[in-house]
C-alpha positions in Angstrom: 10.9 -7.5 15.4 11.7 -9.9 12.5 11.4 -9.5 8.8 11.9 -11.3 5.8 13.0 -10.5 2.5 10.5 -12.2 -0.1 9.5 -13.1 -3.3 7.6 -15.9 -5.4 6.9 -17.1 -8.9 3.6 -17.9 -9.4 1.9 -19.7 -12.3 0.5 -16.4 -13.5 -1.7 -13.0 -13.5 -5.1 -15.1 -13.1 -5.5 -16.5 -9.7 -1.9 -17.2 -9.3 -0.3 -20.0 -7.1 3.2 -20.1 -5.9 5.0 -22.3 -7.8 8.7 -21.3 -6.3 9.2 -18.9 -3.0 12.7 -17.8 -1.3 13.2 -15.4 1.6 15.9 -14.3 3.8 15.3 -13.8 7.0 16.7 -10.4 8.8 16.6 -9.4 12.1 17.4 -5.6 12.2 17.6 -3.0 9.2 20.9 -1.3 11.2 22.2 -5.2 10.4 21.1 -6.5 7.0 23.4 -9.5 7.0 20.5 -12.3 6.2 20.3 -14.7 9.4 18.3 -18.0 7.4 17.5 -18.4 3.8 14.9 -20.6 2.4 14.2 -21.8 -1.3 11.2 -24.2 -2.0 9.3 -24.8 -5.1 5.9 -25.8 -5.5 3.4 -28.2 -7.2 0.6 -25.4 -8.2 -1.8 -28.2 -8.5 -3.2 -26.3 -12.7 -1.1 -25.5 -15.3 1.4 -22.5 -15.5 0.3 -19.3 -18.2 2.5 -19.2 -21.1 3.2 -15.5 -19.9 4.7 -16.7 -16.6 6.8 -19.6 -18.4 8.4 -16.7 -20.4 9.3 -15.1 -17.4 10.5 -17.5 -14.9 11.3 -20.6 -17.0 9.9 -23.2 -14.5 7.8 -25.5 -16.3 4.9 -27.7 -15.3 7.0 -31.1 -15.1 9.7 -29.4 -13.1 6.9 -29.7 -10.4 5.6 -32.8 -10.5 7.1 -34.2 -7.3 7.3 -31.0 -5.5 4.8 -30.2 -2.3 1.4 -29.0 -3.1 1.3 -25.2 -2.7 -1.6 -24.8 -0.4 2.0 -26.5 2.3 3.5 -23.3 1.8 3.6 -21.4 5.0 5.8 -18.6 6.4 8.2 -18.4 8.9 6.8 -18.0 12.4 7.7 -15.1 14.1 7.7 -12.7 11.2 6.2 -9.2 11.7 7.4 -7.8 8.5 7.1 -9.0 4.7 9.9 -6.7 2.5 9.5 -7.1 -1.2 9.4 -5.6 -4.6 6.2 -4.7 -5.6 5.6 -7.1 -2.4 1.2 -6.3 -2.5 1.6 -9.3 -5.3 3.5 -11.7 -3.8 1.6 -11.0 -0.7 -1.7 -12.0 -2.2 0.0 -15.3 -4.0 0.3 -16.6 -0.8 -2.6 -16.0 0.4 -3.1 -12.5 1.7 -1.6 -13.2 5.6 -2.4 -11.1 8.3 1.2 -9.3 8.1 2.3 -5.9 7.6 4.2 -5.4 3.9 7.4 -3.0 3.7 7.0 -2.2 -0.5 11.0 -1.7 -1.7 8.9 -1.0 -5.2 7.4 2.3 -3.3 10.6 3.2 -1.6 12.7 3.2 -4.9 9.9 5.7 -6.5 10.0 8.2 -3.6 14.0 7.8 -3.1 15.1 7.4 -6.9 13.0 10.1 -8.8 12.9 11.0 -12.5 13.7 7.4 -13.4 12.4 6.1 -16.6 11.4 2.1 -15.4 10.8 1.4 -11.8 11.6 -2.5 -12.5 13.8 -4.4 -10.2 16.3 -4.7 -13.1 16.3 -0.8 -14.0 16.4 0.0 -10.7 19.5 -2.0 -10.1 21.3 -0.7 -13.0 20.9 3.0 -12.0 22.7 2.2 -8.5 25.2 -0.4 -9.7 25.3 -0.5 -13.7 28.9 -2.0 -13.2 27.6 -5.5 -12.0 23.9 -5.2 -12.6 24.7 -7.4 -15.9 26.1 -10.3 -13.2 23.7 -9.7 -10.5 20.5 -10.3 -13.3 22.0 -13.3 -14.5 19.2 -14.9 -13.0 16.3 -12.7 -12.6 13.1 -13.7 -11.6 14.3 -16.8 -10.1 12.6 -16.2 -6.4 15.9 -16.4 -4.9 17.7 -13.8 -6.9 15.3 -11.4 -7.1 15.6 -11.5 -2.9 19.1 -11.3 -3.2 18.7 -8.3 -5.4 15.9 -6.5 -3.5 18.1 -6.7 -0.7 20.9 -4.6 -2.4 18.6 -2.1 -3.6 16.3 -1.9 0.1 20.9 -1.7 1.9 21.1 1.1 -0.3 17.9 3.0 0.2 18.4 2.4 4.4 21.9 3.1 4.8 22.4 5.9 1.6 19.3 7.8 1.1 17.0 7.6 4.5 16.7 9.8 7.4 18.1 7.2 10.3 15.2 7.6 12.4 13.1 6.0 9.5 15.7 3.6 9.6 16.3 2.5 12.8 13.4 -0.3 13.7 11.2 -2.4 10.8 8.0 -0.3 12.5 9.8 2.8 11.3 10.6 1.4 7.9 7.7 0.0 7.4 6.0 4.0 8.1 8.2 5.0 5.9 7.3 2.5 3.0 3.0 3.5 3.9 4.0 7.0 3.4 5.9 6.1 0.6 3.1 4.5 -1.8 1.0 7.9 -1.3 0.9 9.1 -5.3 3.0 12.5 -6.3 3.1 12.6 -9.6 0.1 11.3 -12.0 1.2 7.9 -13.7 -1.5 7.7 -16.0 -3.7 9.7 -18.3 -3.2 12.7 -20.4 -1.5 14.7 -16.9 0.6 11.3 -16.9 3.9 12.7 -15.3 3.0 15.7 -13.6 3.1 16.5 -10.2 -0.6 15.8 -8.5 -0.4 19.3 -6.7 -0.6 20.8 -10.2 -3.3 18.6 -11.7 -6.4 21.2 -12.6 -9.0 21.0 -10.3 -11.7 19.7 -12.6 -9.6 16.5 -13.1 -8.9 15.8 -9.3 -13.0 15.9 -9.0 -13.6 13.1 -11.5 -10.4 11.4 -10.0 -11.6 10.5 -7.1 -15.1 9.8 -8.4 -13.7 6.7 -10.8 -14.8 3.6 -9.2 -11.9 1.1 -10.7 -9.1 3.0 -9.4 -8.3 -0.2 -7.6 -10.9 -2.8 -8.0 -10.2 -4.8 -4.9 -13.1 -2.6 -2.3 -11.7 -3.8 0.8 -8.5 -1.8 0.2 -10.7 1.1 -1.4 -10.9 3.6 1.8 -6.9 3.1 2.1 -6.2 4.5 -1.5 -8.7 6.8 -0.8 -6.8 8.3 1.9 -4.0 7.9 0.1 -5.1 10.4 -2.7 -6.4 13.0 -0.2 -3.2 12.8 1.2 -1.7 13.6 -2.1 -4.2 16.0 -3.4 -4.7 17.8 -0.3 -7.9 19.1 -1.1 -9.5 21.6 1.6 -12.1 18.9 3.0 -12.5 15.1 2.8 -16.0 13.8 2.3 -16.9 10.2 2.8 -19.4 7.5 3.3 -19.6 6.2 7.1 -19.8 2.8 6.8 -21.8 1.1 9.6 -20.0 -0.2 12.2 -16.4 1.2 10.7 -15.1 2.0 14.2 -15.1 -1.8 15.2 -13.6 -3.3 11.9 -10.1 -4.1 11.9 -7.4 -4.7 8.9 -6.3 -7.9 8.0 -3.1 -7.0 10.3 -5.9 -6.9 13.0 -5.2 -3.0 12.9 -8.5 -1.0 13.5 -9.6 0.3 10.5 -9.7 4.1 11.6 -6.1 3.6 12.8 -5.0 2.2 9.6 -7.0 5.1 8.2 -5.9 8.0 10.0 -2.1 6.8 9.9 -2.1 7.6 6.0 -3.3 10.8 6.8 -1.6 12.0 9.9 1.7 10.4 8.0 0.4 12.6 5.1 -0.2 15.7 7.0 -3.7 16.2 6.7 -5.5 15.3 9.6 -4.8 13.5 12.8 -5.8 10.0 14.3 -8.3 11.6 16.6 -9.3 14.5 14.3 -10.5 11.5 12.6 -12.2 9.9 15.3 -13.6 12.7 16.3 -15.3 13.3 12.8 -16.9 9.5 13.1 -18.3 10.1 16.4 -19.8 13.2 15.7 -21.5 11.7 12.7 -22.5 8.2 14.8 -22.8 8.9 18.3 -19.9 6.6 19.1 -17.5 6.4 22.2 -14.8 4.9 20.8 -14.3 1.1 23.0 -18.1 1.2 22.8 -20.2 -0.4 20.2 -21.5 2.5 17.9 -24.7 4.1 19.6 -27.6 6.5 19.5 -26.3 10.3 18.6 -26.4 12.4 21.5 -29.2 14.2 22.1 -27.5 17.6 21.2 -27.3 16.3 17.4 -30.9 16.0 17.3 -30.5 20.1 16.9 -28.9 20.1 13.7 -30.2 22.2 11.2 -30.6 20.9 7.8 -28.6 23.4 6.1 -25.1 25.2 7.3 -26.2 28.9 8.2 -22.2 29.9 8.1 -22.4 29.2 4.5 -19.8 26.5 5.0 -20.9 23.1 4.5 -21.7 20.9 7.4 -19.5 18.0 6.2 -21.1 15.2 8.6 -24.8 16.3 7.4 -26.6 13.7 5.1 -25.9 13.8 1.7 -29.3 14.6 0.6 -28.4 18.0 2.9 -25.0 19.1 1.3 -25.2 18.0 -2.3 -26.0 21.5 -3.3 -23.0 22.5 -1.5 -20.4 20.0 -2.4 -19.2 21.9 -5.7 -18.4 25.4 -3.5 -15.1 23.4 -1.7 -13.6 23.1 -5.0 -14.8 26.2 -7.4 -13.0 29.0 -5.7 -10.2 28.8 -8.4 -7.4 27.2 -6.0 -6.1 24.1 -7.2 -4.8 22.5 -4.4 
């Protein structure tokens, strides 16, 4: 398993296009000693935001005679995409079917209590002695890999368990579970802890549309949240046909799904499955089917007094409120 450590400069926040990328290819996180290197810029093909040219300093002419963008491609061979904050470089080149190992999500769960979370800041806290040297030339593509690199050496060889660090699948498990939300970075419970959040707050939460506007990645925060909440149940719609649609990565959805919250210890993979199937009819390898007969028998209302969480929704709304009310607020 291959990875590369990545990053672009793009022509800004409104549909960006790469206009410079670099990466350094590495083979194994035991070995972190870069293998190839690459630095290209990029003719974006529309002119560069005035934010961006205050950040990166490439301007429009520098490009002129550079290839198009839409010639960038990656390496082949790469199973794993490292960066900082790497979700956004990911998507300026296109969103490619490729699993992303987020050094941005890994500094916030290894370095708490910091006050910026920047590449910079980050740096300074482990090496204030040369981090003036070493961001010389920040956000040129190339130096921010370079830089990403010391700060992912230090987080694998200094503050992670060595199985998380022994293959790129591990780390990579370790970066998924990493993005799951502890503390609230927003709001007026900004900064506290999400187990301590009041109840009432958690509830609207999770009912705000624009969390992240981007719906195909929706049910992942989603489980992300739950995961971080930890509420006593976990309601949601069932899309038709979820069990046969797959990630991006070519993952099956409920895999990707149910790895967030098995990582997360709240359910497992086939708890999971099992709570789709019971609601569908399903054999998982099948195409989704009638429900079995025996689910014909359902009764419209739970007689426990516990609500039936795959009924309709029309048959547990009344219900819904009793999970949360019974003063807990976990």
């Amino acid at each position: 398993m291959t990875a590369i450590v990545f990053d672009t400069e793009a022509t800004g926040l409104d549909q960006p296009r790469v206009i410079e990328a670099a990466w350094l290819k590495i083979s194994h996180p035991t070995n972190l000693s870069p293998e190839e290197e690459f630095l290209q810029r990029y003719n974006p093909g529309k002119p560069i935001a005035l934010g961006a040219l205050a950040t990166h300093h490439i301007m429009d002419e520098d490009l002129v005679d550079c290839p198009a963008h839409t010639d960038f491609r990656l390496p082949e061979g790469i199973e794993y995409l490292i960066g900082y904050n790497v979700d956004y470089d990911w998507k300026v080149i296109g969103e490619p079917q490729i699993r992303r190992i987020c050094v941005l999500a890994l500094s916030r769960a290894f370095f708490p209590g910091l006050d910026s979370y920047s590449q910079s800041a980050v740096l300074y806290h482990l090496a204030r002695h040369r981090a003036r040297e070493l961001l010389k030339n920040a956000h040129s593509a190339m130096a921010d890999v370079q830089n990403c690199l010391i700060i992912l050496q230090h987080i694998l060889l200094m503050r992670m368990q060595p199985e998380d660090a022994a293959t790129w699948e591990a780390v990579w498990r370790r970066s998924e579970l990493a993005r799951i939300p502890t503390v609230m970075t927003f709001g007026k419970h900004k900064g506290m802890p999400i187990k301590d959040v009041p109840s009432d707050y958690k509830r609207w939460l999770l009912g705000q549309p624009e969390l992240d506007p981007p719906r195909n990645s929706l049910v992942f925060d989603f489980c992300r949240i739950v995961v971080g909440v930890q509420p006593k149940t976990m309601i949601f719609e069932n899309v038709p046909g979820i069990i046969n649609m797959v990630t991006p990565e070519g993952v099956p959805v409920l895999d990707a799904m149910g790895r967030i919250l098995q990582d997360g210890d709240f359910m497992t993979i086939d708890s999971l499955k099992k709570m789709v199937a019971a609601q569908t009819g399903a054999v998982f390898g099948l195409k989704e089917g009638k429900r079995p007969e025996r689910q014909k028998k359902r009764k419209t209302k739970p007689t426990s007094g516990q609500p039936d969480l795959f009924a309709a929704p029309e048959e547990t709304d009344e219900y819904l409120e009793d999970d949360f009310d019974d003063g807990d607020e976990s």
